[in-house]
C-alpha positions in Angstrom: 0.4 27.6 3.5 -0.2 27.4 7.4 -1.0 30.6 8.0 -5.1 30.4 7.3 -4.8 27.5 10.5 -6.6 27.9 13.6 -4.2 26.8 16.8 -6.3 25.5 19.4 -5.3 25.5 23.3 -7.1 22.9 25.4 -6.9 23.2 29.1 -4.4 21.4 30.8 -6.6 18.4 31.8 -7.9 18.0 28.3 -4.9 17.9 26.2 -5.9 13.9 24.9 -9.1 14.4 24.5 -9.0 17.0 22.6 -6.1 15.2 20.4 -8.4 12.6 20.0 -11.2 14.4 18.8 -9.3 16.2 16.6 -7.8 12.8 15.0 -11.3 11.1 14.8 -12.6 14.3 12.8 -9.6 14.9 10.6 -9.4 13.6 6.8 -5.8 12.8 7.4 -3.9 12.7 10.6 -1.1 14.9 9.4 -3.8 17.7 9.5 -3.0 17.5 13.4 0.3 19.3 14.4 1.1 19.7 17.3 2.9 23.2 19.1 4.2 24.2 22.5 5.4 20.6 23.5 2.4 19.2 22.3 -0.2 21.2 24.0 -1.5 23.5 21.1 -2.7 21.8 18.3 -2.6 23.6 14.9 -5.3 22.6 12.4 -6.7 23.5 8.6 -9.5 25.6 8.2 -11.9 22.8 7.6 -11.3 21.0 11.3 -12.0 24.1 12.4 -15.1 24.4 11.3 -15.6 21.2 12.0 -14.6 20.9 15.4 -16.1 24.5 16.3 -19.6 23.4 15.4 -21.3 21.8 18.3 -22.6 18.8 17.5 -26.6 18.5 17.3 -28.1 17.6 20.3 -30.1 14.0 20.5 -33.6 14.1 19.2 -36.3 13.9 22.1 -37.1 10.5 22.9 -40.9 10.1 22.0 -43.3 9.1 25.3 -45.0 5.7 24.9 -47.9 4.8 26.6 -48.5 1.2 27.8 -51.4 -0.2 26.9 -53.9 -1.1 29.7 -56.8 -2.9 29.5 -59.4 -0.2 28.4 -57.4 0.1 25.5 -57.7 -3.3 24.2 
């Protein structure tokens, strides 16, 4: 059943955060388990994919002019 999981290691300093991110993307929070005292976290192949994927960057803000008086 497990064995199709990805196990990801975050660095030291990142251990919540990445706990937390994995928890806001996962259907169900039992699809988090945690290994090696809680720093490895084992996941389905879905949050994988998910949480591999970068996320899209912001689209460009458009430029606005302000209008000045010629343009009136």
């Amino acid at each position: 059943m497990d064995d199709d999981w990805t196990t990801v290691c975050p660095d030291p300093g990142q251990v919540k955060a990445v706990a937390r991110e994995l928890l806001a993307l996962a259907r169900d929070p039992r699809d988090v388990r945690t290994d090696s005292n809680g720093n490895e976290f084992r996941i389905p192949p879905y949050l994988a994919e998910l949480y591999m994927v970068p996320a899209k960057p912001p689209a460009p803000k458009r430029a606005r002019r302000s209008k000045t008086e010629d343009d009136e």
